[in-house]
N, CA, C and O atoms as a CHARMM CRD file, in Angstrom:
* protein
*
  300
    1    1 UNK  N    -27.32200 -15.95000  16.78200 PROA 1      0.00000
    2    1 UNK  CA   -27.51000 -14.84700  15.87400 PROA 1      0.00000
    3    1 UNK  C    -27.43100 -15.37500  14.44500 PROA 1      0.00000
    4    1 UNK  O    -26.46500 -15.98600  13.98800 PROA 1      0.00000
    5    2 UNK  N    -28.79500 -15.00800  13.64600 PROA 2      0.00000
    6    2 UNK  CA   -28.09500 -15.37200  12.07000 PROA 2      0.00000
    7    2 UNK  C    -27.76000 -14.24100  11.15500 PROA 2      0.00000
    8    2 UNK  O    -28.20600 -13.10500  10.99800 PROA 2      0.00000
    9    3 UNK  N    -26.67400 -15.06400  10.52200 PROA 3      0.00000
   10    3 UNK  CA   -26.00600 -14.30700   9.87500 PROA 3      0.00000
   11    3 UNK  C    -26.55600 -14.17000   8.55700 PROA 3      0.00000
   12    3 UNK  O    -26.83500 -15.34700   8.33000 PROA 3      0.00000
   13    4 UNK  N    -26.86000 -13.60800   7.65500 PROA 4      0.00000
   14    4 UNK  CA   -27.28400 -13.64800   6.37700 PROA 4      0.00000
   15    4 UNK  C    -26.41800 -13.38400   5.30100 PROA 4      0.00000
   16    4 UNK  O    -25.46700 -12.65000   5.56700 PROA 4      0.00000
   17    5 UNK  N    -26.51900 -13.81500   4.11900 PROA 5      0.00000
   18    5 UNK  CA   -25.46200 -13.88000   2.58500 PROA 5      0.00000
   19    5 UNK  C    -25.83700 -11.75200   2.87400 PROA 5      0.00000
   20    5 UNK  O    -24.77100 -11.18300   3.11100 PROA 5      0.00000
   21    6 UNK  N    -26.55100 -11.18200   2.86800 PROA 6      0.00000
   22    6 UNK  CA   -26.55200  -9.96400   2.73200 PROA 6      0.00000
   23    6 UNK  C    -26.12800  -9.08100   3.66300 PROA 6      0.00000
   24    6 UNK  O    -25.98500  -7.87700   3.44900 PROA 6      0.00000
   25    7 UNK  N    -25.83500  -9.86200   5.11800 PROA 7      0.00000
   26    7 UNK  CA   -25.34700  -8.91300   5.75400 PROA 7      0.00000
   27    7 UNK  C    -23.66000  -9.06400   5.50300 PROA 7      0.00000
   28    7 UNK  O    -22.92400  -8.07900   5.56800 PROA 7      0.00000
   29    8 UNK  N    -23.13400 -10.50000   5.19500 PROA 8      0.00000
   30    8 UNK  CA   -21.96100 -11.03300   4.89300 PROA 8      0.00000
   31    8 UNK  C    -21.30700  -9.39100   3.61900 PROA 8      0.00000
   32    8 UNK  O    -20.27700  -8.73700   3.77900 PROA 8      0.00000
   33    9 UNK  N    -22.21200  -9.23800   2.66200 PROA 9      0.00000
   34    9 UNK  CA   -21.83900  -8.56400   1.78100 PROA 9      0.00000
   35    9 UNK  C    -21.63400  -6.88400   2.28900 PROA 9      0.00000
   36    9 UNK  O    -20.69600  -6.19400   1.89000 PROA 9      0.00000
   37   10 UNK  N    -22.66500  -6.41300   3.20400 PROA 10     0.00000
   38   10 UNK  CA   -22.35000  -5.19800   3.68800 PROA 10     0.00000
   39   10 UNK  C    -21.27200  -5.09000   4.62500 PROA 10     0.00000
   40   10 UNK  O    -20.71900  -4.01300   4.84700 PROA 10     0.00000
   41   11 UNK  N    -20.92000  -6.27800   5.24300 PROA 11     0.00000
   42   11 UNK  CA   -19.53500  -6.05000   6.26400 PROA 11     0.00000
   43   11 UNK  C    -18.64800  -6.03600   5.03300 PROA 11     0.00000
   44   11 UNK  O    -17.77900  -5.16500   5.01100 PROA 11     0.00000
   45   12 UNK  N    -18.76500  -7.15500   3.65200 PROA 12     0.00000
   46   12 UNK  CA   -17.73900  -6.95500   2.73000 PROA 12     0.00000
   47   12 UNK  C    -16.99100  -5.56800   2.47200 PROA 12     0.00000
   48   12 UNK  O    -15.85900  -5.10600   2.61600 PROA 12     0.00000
   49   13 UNK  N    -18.39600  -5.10600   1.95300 PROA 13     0.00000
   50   13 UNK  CA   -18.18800  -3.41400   1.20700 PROA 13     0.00000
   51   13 UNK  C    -17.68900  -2.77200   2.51200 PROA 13     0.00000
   52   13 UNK  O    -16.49800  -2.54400   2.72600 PROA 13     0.00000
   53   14 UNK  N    -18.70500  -2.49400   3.38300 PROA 14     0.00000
   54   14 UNK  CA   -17.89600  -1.22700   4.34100 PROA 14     0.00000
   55   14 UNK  C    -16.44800  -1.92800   4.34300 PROA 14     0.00000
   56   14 UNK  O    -15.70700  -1.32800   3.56500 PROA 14     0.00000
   57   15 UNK  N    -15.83300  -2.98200   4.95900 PROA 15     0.00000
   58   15 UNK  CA   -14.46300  -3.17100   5.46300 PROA 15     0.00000
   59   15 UNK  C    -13.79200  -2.62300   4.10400 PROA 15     0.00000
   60   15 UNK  O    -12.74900  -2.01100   4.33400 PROA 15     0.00000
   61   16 UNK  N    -14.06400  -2.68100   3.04900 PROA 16     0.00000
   62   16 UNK  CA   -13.03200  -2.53500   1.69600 PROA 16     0.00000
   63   16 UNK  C    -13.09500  -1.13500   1.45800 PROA 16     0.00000
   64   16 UNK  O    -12.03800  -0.54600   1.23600 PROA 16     0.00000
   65   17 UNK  N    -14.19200  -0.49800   1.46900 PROA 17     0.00000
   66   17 UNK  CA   -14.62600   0.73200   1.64200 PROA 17     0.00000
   67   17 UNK  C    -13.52400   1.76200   2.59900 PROA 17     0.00000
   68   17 UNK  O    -12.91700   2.76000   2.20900 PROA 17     0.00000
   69   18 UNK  N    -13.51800   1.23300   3.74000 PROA 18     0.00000
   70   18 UNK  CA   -12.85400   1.40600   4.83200 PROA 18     0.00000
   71   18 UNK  C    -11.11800   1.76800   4.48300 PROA 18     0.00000
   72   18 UNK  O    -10.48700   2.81500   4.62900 PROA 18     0.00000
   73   19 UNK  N    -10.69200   0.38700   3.95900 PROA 19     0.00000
   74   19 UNK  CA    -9.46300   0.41700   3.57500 PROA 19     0.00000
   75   19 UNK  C     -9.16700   1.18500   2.20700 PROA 19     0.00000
   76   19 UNK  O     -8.03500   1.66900   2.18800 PROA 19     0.00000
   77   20 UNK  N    -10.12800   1.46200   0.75500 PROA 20     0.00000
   78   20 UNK  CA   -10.08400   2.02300   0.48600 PROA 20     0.00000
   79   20 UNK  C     -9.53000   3.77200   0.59800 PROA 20     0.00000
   80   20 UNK  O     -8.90400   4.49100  -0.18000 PROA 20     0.00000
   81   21 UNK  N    -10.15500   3.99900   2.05800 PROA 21     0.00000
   82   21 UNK  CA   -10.26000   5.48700   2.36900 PROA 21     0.00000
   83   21 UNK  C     -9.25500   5.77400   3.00800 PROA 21     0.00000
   84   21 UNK  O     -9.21500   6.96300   3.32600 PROA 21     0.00000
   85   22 UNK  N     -8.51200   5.23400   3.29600 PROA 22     0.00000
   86   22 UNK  CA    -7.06000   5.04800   3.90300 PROA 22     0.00000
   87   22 UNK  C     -5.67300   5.44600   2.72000 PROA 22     0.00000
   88   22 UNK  O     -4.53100   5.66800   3.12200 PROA 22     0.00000
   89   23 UNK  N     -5.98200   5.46600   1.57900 PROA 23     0.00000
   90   23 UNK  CA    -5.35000   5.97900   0.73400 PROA 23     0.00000
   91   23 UNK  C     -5.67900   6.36300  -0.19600 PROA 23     0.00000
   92   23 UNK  O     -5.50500   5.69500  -1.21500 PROA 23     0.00000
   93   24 UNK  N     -6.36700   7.75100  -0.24400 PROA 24     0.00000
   94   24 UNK  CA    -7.17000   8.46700  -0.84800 PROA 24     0.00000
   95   24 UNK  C     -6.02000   9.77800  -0.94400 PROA 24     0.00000
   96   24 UNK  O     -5.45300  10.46500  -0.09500 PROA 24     0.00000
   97   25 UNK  N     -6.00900   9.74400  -1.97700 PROA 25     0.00000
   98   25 UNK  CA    -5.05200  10.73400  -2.61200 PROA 25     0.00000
   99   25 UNK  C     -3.27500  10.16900  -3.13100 PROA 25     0.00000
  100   25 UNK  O     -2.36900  10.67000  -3.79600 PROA 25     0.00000
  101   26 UNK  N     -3.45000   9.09100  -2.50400 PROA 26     0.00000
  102   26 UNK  CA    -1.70600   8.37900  -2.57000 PROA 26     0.00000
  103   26 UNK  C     -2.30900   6.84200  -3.38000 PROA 26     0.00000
  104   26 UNK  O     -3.40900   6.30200  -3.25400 PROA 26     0.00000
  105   27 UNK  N     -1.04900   6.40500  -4.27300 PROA 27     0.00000
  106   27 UNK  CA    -1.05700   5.53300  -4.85700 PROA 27     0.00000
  107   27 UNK  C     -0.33900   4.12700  -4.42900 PROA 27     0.00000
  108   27 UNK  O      0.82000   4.16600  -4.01600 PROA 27     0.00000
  109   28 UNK  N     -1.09800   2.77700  -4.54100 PROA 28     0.00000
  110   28 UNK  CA    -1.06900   2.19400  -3.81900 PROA 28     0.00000
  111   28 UNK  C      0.42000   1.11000  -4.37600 PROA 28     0.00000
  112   28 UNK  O      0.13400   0.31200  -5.26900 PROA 28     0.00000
  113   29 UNK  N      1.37200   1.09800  -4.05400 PROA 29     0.00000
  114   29 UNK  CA     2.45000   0.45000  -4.46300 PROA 29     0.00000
  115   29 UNK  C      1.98100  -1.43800  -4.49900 PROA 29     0.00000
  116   29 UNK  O      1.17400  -2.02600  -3.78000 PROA 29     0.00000
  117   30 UNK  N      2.76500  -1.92900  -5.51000 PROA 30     0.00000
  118   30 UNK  CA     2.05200  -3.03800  -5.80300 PROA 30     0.00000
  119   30 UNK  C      3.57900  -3.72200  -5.74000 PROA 30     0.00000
  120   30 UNK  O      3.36500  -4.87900  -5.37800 PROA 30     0.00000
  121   31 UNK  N      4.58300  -3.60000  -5.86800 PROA 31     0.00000
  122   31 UNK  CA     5.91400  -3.67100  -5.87300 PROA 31     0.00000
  123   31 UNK  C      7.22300  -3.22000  -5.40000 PROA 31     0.00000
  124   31 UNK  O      7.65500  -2.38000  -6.19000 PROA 31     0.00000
  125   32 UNK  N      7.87700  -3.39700  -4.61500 PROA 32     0.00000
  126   32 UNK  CA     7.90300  -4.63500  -3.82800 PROA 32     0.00000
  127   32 UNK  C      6.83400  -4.67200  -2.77400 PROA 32     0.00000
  128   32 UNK  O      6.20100  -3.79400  -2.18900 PROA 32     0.00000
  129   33 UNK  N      6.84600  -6.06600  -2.72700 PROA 33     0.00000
  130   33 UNK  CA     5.40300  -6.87600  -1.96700 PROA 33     0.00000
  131   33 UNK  C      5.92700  -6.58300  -0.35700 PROA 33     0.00000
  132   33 UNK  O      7.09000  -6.84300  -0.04900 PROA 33     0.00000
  133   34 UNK  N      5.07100  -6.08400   0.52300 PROA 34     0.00000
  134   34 UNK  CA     5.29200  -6.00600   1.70300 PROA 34     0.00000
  135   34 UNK  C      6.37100  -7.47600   2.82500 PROA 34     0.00000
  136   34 UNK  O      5.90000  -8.35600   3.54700 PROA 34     0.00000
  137   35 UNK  N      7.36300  -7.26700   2.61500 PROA 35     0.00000
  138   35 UNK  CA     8.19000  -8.26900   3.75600 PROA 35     0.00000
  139   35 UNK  C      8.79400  -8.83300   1.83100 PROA 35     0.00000
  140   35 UNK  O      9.09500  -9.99600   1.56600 PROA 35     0.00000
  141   36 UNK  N      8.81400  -8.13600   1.20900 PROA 36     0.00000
  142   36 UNK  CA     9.77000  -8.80500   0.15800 PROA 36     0.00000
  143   36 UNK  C     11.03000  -7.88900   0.59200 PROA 36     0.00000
  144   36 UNK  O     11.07900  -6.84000   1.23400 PROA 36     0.00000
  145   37 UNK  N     12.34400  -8.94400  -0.19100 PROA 37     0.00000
  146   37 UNK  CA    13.19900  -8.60400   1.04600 PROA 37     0.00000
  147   37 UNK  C     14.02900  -8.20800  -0.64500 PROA 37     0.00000
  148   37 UNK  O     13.82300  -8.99300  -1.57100 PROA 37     0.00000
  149   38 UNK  N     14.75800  -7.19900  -0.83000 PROA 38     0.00000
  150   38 UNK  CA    15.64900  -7.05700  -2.11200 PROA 38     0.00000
  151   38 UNK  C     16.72900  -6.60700  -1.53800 PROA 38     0.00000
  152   38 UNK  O     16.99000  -6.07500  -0.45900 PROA 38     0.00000
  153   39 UNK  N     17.79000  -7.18600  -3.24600 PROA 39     0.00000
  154   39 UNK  CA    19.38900  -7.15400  -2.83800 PROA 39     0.00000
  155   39 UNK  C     19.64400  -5.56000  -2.70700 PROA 39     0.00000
  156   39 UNK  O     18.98400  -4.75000  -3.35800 PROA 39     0.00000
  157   40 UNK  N     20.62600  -5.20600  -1.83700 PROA 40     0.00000
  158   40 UNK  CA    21.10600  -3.43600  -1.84200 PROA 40     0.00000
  159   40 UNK  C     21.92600  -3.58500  -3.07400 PROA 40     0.00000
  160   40 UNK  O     22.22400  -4.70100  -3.50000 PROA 40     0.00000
  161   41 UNK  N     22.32300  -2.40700  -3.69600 PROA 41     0.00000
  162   41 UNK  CA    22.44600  -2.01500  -5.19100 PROA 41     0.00000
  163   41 UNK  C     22.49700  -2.72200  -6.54000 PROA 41     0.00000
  164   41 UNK  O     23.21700  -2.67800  -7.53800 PROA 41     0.00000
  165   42 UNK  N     21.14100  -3.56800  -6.03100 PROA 42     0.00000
  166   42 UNK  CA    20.49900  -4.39900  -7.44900 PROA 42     0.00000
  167   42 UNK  C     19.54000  -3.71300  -8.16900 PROA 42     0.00000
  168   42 UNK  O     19.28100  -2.76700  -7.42600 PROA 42     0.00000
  169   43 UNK  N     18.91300  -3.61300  -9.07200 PROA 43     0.00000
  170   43 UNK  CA    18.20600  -3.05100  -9.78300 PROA 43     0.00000
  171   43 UNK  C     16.61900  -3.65300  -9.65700 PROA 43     0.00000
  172   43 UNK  O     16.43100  -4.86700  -9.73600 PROA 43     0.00000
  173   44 UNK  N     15.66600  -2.84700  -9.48700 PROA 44     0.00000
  174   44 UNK  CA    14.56800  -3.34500  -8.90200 PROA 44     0.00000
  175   44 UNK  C     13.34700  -2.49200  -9.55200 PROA 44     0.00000
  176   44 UNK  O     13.28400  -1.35000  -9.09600 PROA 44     0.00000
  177   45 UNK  N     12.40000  -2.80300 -10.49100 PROA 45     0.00000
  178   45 UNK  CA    11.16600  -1.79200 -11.07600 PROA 45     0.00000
  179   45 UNK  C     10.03800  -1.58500  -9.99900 PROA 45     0.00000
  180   45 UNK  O      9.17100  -2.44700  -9.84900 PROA 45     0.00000
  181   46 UNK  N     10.06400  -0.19900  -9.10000 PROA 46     0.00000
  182   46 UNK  CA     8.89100  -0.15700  -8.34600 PROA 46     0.00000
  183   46 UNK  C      7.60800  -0.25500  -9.38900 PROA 46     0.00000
  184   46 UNK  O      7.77200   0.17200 -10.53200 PROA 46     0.00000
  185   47 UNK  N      6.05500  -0.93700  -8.91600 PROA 47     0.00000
  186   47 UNK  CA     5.43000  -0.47500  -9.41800 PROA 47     0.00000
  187   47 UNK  C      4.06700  -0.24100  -8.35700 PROA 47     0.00000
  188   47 UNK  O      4.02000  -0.69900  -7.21500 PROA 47     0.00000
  189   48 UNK  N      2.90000   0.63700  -9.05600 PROA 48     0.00000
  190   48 UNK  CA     2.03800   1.13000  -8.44900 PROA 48     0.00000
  191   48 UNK  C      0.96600   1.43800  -8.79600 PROA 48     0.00000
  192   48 UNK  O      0.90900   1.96500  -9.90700 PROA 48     0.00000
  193   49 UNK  N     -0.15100   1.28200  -8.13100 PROA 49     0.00000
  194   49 UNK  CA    -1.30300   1.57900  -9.10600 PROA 49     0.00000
  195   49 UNK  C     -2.08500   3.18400  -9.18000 PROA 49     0.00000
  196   49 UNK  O     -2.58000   3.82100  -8.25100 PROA 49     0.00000
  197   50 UNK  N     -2.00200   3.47200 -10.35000 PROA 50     0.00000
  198   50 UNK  CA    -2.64500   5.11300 -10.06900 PROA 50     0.00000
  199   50 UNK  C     -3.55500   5.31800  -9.56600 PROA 50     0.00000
  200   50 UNK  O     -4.50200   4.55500  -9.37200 PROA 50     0.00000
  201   51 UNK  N     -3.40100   6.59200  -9.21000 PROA 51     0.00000
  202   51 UNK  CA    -5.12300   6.95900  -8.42900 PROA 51     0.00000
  203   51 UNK  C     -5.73100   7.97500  -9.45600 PROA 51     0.00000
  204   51 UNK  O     -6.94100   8.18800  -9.52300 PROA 51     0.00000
  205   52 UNK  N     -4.94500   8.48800 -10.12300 PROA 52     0.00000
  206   52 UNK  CA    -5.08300   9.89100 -11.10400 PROA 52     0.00000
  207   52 UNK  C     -4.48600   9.68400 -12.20400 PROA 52     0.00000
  208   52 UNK  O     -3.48900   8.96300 -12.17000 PROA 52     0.00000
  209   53 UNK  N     -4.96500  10.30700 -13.59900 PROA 53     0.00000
  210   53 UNK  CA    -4.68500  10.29500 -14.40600 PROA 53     0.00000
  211   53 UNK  C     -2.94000  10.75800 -14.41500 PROA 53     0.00000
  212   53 UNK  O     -2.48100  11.40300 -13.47200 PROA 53     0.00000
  213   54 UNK  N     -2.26200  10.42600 -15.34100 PROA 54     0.00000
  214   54 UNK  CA    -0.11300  10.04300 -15.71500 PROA 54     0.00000
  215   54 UNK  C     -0.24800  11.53600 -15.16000 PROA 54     0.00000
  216   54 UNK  O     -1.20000  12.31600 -15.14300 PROA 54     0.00000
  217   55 UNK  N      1.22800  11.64300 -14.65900 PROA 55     0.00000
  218   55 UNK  CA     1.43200  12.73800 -14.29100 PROA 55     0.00000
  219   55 UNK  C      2.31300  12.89100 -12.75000 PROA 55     0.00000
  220   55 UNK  O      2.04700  12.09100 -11.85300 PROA 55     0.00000
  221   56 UNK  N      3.27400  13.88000 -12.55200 PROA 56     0.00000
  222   56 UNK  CA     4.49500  13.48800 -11.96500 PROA 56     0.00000
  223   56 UNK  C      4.13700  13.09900 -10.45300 PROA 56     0.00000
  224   56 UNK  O      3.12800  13.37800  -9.80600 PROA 56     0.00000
  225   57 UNK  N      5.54200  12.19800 -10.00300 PROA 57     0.00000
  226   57 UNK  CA     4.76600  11.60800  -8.49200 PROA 57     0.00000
  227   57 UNK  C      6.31600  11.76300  -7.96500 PROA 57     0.00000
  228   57 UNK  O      7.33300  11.86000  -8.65100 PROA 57     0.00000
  229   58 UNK  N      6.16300  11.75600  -6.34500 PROA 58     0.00000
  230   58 UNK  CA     6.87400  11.85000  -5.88500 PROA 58     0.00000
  231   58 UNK  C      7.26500  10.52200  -4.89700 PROA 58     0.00000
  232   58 UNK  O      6.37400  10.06500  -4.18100 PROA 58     0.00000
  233   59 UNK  N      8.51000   9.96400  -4.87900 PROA 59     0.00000
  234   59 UNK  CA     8.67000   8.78800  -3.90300 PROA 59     0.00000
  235   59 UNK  C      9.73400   8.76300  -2.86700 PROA 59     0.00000
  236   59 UNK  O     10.91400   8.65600  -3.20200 PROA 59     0.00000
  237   60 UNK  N      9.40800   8.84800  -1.75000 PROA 60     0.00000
  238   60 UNK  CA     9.99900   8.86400  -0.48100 PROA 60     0.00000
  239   60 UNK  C     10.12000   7.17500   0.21900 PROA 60     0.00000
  240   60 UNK  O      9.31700   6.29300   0.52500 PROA 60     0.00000
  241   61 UNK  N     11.82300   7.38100   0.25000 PROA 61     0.00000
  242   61 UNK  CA    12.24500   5.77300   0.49800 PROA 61     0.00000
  243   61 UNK  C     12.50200   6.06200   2.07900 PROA 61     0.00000
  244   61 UNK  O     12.82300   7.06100   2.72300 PROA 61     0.00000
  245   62 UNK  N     12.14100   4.40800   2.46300 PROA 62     0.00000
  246   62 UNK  CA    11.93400   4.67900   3.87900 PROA 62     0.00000
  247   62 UNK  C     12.87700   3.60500   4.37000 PROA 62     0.00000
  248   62 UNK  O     13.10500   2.85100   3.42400 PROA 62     0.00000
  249   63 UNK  N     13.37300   3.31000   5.21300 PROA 63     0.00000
  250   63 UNK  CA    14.80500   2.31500   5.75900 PROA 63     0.00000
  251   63 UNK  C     14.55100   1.59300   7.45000 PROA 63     0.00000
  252   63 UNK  O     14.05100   2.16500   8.41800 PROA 63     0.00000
  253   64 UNK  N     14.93400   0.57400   7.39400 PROA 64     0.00000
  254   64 UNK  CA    14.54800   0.25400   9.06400 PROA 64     0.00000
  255   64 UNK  C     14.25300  -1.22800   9.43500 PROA 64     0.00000
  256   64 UNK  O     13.28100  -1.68200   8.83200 PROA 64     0.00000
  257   65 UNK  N     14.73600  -1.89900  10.10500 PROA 65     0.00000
  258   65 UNK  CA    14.00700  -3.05200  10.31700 PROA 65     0.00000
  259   65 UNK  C     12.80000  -3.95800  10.56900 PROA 65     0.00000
  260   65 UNK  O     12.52700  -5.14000  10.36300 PROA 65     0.00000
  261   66 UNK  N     12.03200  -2.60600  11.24800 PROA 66     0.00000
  262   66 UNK  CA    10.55000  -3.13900  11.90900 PROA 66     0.00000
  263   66 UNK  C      9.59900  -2.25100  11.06200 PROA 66     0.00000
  264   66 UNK  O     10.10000  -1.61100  10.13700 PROA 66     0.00000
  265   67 UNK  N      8.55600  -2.18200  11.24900 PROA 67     0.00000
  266   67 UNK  CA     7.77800  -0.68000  11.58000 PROA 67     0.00000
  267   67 UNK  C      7.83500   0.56100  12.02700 PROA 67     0.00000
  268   67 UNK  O      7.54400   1.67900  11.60100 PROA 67     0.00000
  269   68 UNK  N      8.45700  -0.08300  13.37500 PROA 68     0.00000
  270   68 UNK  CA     8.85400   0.91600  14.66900 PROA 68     0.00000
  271   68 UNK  C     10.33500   1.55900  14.92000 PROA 68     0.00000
  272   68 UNK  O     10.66200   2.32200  15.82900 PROA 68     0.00000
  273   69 UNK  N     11.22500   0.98300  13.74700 PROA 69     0.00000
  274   69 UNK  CA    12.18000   1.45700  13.98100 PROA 69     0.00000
  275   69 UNK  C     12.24900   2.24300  12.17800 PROA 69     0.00000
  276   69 UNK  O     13.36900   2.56500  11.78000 PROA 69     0.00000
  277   70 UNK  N     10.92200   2.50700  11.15700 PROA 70     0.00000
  278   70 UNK  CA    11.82700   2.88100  10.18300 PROA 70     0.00000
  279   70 UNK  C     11.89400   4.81400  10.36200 PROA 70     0.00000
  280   70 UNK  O     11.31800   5.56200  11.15200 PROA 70     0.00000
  281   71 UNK  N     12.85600   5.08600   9.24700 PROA 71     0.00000
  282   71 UNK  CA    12.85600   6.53800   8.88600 PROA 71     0.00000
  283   71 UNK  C     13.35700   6.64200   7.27400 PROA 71     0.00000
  284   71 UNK  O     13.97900   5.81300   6.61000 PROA 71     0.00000
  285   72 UNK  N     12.99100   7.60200   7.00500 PROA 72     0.00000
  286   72 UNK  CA    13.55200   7.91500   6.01600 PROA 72     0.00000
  287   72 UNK  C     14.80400   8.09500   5.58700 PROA 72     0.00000
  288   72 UNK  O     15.58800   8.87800   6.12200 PROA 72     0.00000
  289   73 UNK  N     15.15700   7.13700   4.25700 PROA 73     0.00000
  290   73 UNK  CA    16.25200   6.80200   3.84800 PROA 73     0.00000
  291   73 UNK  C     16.93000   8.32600   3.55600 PROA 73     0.00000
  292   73 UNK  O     16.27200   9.23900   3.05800 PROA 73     0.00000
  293   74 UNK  N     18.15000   8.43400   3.89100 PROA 74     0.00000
  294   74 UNK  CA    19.58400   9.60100   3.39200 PROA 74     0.00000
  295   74 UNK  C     19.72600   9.04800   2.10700 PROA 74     0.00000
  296   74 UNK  O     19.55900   7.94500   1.58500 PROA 74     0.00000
  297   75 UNK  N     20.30900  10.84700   1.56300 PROA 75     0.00000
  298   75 UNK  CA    21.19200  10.40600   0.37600 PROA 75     0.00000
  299   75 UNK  C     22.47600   9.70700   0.26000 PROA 75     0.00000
  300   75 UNK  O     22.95900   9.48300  -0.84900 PROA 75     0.00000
């Protein structure tokens, strides 16, 4: 089968496309980096990239070892 520089580019777009649409309406946290590991009651700047123009957001902390074991962090 050949592959072509142009079909290379349409699997590009759809796959990004794809992942794109997966967080459509929520903003994509850029900080801490997935499997970054931080100290408990150290001081730490989340950051994130907007999807929408400034304006108030809400953040729900989540707790757990795996994937499969997290939940949402208590006060």
């Amino acid at each position: 089968m050949q592959f072509s520089f142009a079909n290379a580019c349409l699997l590009a777009l759809a796959t990004a496309t794809s992942v794109l649409a997966e967080t459509v309406g929520f903003d994509v946290l850029t900080a801490p980096a997935m499997h970054e590991v931080l100290q408990a009651g150290s001081k730490f700047t989340i950051k994130w990239t907007p999807s929408e123009p400034a304006g108030p957001i809400t953040l729900l902390l989540m707790q757990g070892e795996t994937a499969k074991t997290l939940s949402f962090a208590s006060e």
